[in-house]
N, C-alpha and C positions, 0 to 999 in steps of 0.2 A: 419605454423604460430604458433609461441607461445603460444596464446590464445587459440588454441584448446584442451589442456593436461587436465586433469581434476581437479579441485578445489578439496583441499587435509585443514585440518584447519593451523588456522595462532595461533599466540600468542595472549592472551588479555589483554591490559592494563587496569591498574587500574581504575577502577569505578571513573568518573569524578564527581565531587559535583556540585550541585544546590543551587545558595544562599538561604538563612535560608528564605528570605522574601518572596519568589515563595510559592505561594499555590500548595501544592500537592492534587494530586487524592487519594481517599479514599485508591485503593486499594494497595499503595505504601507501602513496611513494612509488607504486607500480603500475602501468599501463593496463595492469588482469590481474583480476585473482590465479593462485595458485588451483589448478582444477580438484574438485573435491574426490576422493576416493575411498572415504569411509562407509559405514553403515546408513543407512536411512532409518534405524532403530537404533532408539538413542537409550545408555546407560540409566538409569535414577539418579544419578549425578547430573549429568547434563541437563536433562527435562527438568531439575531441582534449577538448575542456573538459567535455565532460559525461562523460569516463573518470576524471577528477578530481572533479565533482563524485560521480559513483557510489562510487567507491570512498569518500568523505569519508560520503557517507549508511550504506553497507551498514557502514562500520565503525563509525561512531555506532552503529548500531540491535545489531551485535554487543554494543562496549561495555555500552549498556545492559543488553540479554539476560545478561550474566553475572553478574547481580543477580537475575533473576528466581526468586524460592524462596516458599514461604508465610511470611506475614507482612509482607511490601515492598508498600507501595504503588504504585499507576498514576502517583501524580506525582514519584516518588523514579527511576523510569524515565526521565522525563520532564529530571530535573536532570540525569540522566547523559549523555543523548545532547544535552541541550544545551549545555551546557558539552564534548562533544565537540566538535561542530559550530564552536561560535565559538572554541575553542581552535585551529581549523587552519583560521580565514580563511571559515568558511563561517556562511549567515543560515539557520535555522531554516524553511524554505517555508513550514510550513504557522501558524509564529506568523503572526498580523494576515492571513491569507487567509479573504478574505471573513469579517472576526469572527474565525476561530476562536483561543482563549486560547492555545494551547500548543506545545509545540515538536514533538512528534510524536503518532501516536495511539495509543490502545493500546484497544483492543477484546479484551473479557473475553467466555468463553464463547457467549451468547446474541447477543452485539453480531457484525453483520455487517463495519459499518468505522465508522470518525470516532467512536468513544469518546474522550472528551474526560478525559486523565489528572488525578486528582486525588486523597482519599485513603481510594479504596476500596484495601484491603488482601487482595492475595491471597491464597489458600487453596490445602491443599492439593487437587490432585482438577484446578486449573482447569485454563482453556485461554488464554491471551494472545497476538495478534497485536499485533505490533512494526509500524508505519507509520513509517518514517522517508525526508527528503524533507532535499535540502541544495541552495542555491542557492551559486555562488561562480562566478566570470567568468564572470557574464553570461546563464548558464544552470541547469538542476535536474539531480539523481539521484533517486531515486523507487525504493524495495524496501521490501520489507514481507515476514513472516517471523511463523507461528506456533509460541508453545512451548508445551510442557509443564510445569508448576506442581507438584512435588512425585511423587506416585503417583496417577498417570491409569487410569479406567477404559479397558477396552480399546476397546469403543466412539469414543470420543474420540480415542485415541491411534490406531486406522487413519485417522477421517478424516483428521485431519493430515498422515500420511503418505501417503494418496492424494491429497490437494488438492498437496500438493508434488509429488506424479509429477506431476497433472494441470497443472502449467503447464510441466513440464519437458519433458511430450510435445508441448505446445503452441509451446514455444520451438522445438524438434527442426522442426515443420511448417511454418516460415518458411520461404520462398524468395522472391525475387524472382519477379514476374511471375502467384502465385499472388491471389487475394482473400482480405481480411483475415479474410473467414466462416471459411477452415478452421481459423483458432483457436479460435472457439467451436463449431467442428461436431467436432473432436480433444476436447477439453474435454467437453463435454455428453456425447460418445457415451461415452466414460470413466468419467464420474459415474452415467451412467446404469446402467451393470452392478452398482452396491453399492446402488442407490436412492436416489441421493444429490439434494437441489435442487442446481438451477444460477442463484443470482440472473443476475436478468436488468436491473432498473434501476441498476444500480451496474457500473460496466465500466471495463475495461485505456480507455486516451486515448495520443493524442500528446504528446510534451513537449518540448524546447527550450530557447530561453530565455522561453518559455512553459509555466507548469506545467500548463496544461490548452490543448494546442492548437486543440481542436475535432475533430480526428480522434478518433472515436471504433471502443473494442478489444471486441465485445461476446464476453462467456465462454459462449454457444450459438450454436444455429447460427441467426443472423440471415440471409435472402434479402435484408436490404438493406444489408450489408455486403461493397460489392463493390468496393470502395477496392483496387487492387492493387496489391502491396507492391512497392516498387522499390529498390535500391540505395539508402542514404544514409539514410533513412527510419527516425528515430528513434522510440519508443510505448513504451508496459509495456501487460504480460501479468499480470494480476491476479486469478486464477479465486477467489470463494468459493461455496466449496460448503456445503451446510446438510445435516444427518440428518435435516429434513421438509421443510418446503414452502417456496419462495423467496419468497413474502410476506414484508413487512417493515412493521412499526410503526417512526414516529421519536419521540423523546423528545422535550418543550418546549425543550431546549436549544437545537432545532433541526439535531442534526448525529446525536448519536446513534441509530442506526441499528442494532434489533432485531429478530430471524425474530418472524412475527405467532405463530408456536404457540409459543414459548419455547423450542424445540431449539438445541442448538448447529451453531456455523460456523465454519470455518476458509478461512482467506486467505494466498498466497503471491506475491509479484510482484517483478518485475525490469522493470527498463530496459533494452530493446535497440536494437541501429541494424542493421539489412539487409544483408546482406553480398551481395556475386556469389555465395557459395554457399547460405547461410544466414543466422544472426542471431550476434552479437556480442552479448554480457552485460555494459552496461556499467556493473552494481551489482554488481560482485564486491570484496572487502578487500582 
């Protein structure tokens, strides 16, 4: 099958523009974000604007997905959820963050996350995770979402469908009052029954009107992740899991990020806020 060769980089077109009237993120035009020094429990105001900005991301990143077949390109993905995005008021997060060219990610097969869209052309066989991320009043939406490319080996087509239980179990073990470990101790003990890696340096974060707050979501079970979760407290839950070893090579790009034995990975994530009983999804369409 086609899909199995290894991801090699594409071409990348030119930087699409954002009309003038879109509010950008601070850190757009700059080298880094400004570091975040707010709360990690967020007002009724905020969690109200980032139900808008989620829903604005998760339906970008659908739109896109309704494209995905063999033959379509990573940066034809890339026009679609952006031109969604600034069609309804919202800025692209992850264009101009920290450098990166594009409007969303799209991580083929062997790429863990921050595949940089351009004009590798899908096949049938693959596997694509969708990273979409919408900034508008003030704050982020942040989901991400793996498809299927044509007629998947079967292989492929469970871990998918287990990386998406695995954060749905993960979502499920919120509560108030618990540490943030038992999303990666739910997570890891899950992957672990299929043999699955659990990357460990690429993790769920906090977010706001901060796209990386500094709270950090790790997908195992970290003994130093004992941050406990409170009411208001916004983050995504981001499990990727691999079919070998969570090692990872990056590409000269600087952002691409692949499993060091060439195996494939799959990724699922939402944005949630803490609720008195549980967790709020607040990247749903």
């Amino acid at each position: 099958m086609s899909g199995q060769s290894l991801l090699v980089p594409g071409e990348l077109s030119p930087t699409r523009s954002v009309p003038g009237n879109i509010r950008r993120p601070e850190y757009v035009g700059k080298p880094a974000p400004t570091p975040y020094t707010g709360p990690e429990v967020q007002t009724p105001e905020t969690i109200e604007a980032m139900r808008v900005a989620g829903r604005i991301a998760a339906q970008a990143m659908a739109e896109a997905a309704k494209l995905i077949a063999p033959g379509v390109t990573t940066d034809e993905l890339d026009r679609v959820a952006h031109a969604y995005m600034c069609d309804h008021g919202a800025y692209p997060s992850t264009l101009g963050y920290r450098g990166f060219p594009k409007s969303l990610c799209t991580s083929v097969n062997e790429v863990i996350c921050h595949g940089i869209p351009d004009s590798t052309v899908l096949r049938d066989g693959d596997i694509i995770n969708l990273d979409v991320t919408a900034y508008i009043g003030g704050v982020h939406g942040d989901n991400n979402a793996t498809y299927l490319v044509g007629d998947v080996a079967e292989e492929s087509r469970l871990l998918v469908e287990r990386t998406r239980e695995a954060l749905e179990r993960a979502i499920k073990a919120v509560r108030p009052g618990r540490q943030i470990n038992i999303i990666g101790r739910v997570i890891e003990s899950y992957a672990k029954r299929f043999g699955y890696g659990v990357v460990r340096d690429f993790t769920g974060h906090g977010i706001n009107s901060s796209f990386h707050s500094g709270l950090i979501v790790p997908h195992y079970d970290s003994p130093h992740a004992t941050t406990v979760m409170q009411p208001g407290m916004t983050f995504t839950i981001e499990p990727m899991l691999t079919l070998g070893s969570y090692d990872y090579d990056m590409w000269d790009d600087g952002w691409t990020v692949v499993t060091k034995d060439r195996l494939r990975t799959a990724q699922f994530e939402h944005t949630l806020v803490v609720t008195d009983s549980g967790a709020e999804i607040l990247t749903l369409p």
